[in-house]
N, C-alpha and C positions, 0 to 999 in steps of 0.2 A: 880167469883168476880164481884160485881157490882159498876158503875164509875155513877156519875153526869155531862155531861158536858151543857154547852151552846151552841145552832148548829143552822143551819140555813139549809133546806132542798133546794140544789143543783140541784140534779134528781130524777129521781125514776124508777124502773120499774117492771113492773108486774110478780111475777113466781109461779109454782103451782096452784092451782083453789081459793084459797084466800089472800094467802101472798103477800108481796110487799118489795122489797128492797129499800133503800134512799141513794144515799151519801151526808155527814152532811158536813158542815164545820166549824170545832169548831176552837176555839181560842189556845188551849193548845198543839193538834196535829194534827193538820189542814184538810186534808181531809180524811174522815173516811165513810168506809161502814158499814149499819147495816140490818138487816132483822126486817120487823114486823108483826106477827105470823097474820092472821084470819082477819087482816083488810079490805077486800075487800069485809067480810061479812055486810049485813044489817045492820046496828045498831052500828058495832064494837065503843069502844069506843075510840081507838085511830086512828080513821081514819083521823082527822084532820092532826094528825103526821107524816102521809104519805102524805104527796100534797106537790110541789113545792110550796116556799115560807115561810113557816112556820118556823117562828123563835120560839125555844123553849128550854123550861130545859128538855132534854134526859136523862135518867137513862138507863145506858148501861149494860148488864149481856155481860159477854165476856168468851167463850169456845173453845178451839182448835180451837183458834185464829179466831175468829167470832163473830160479835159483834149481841144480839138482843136488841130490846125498849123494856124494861120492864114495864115502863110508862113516861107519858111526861107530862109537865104543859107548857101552852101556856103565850108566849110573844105577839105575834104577829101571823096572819095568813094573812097579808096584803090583805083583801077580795076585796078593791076594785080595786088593778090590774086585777081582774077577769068579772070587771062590765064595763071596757071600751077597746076598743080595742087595740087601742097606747098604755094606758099604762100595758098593758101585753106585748106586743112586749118588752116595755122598761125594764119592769122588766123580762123578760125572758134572753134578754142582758145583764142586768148584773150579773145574772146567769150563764151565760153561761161563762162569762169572767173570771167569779170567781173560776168555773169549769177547767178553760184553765189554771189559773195561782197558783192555791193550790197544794202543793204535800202532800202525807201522812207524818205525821211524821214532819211536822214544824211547828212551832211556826206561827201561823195566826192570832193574834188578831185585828190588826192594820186592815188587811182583811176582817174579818168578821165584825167591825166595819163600814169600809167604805159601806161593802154591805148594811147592812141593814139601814145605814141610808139615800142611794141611794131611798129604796125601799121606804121608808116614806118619803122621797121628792117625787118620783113621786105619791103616793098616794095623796099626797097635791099639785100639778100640778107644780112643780119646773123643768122648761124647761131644766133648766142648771144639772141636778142629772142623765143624763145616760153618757152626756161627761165626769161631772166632778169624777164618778167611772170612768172611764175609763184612765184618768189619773192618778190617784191612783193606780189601779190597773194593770199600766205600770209600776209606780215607784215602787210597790211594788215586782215587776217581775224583776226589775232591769234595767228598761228600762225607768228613767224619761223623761218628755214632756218639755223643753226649751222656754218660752216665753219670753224673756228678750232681752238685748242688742245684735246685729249681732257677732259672734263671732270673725270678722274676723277686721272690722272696730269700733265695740264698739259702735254704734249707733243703734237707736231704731227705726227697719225695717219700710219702710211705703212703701205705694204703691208697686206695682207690686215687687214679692217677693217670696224665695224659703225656700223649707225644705229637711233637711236630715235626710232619713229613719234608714241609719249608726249609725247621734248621737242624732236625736228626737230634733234638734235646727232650729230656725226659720232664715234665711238668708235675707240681699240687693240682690236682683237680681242679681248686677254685683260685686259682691262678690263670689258667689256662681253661679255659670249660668247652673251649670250640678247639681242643687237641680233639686227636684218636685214643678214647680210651684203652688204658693200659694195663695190666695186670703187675704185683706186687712181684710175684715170680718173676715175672719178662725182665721187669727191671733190673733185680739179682740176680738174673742168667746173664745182662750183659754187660753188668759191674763184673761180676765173676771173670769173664774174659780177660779183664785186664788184670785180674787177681786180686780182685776188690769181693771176698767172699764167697761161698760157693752156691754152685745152680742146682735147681733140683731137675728132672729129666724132664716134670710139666714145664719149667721154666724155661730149658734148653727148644722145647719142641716151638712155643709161643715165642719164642726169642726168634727162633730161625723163620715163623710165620711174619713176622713185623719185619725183619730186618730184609724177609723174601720182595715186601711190600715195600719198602723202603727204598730198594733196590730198582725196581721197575719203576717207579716215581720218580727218579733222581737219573738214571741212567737210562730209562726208557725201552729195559731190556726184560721181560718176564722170563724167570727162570723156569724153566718146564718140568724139573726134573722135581720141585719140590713137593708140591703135590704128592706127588708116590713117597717119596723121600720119606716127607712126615706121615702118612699111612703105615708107611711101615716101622718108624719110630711110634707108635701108639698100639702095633700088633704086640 
């Protein structure tokens, strides 16, 4: 039986002397493996299909529960993630998050939407598109990011100030005094996200280092790429 879906290529890895496996992340049953036959050969024609990145319409053949590409038409191959350095890093984190937080089997739309339009922000140099997937793809983990009033007094934090990795909410310092201190920027880098003011690039960098923290705490998945990510957001 063969299926159409919308997918976005997650990872990939090499097996056999020409194949290659992908997992997709489609909108209808969210993270799915597929095999695609010969593409590793010269010329093949669906080798685009297999690369990280590639947003496409997948035609799935599915047998004793296994899915292969039988063909794909291209959306997107986001090629200039691959012409600059940062933004591969960037776009490999959100990959990777997206990886961390899809199961098989659920409903992902809202997901696969965020990603890729992560990916065409950074391909258009939108500084704010690796935090602001990253928020998203907390809330959609079930883990939203709190930028709003101190929960505790109702006032809107400033100066020296805390976070709780428990509830993802921003604290007054002496509200909160057993938070994770937080800096004044980080907070307006992720008010900014939701278009609550804007971030400055210290902000954007400390935003993605908490939200990177926030992320492995909550979901239990350390993202590997950030590290470099923010080194080279600070060169």
């Amino acid at each position: 039986m063969e299926s159409k879906t919308d997918a976005l290529v997650l990872r990939t890895a090499d097996y056999g002397e020409y194949d290659r496996m992908v997992t997709l992340l489609t909108a209808e049953r969210g993270k799915i493996g597929a095999a695609l036959k010969g593409v590793r050969r010269a010329g093949a024609k669906l080798r685009f299909a297999a690369q990280p990145f590639c947003f496409a319409e997948y035609v799935l053949a599915a047998r004793g529960g296994r899915n292969t590409v039988v063909s794909a038409a291209l959306h997107d191959g986001f090629y200039a993630l691959r012409e600059d350095v940062t933004a591969y890093y960037a776009g490999a984190l959100v990959l990777s998050a997206a990886d961390a937080v899809a199961l098989e089997g659920m409903e992902s739309g809202r997901l696969l939407v965020s990603a890729v339009t992560a990916l065409e922000g950074i391909s258009q140099g939108d500084a704010c598109a690796v935090p602001r997937f990253l928020t998203e793809a907390l809330a959609f983990a079930g883990y939203p990011v709190s930028a709003g009033a101190c929960p505790v007094c109702g006032r809107l934090p400033s100066g020296r100030m805390r976070f709780d990795f428990a509830t993802g909410a921003f604290f007054c310092d002496g509200c909160f005094p057993e938070g994770t201190p937080a800096s004044g920027s980080t907070f307006a880098a992720v008010r900014a996200l939701a278009g609550e003011g804007e971030a400055t690039q210290d902000g954007i960098v400390r935003a993605v280092r908490l939200l990177g923290a926030y992320f492995a705490y909550q979901v239990g998945t350390e993202l590997k790429e950030i590290p470099e990510y923010l080194r080279l957001l600070r060169s």
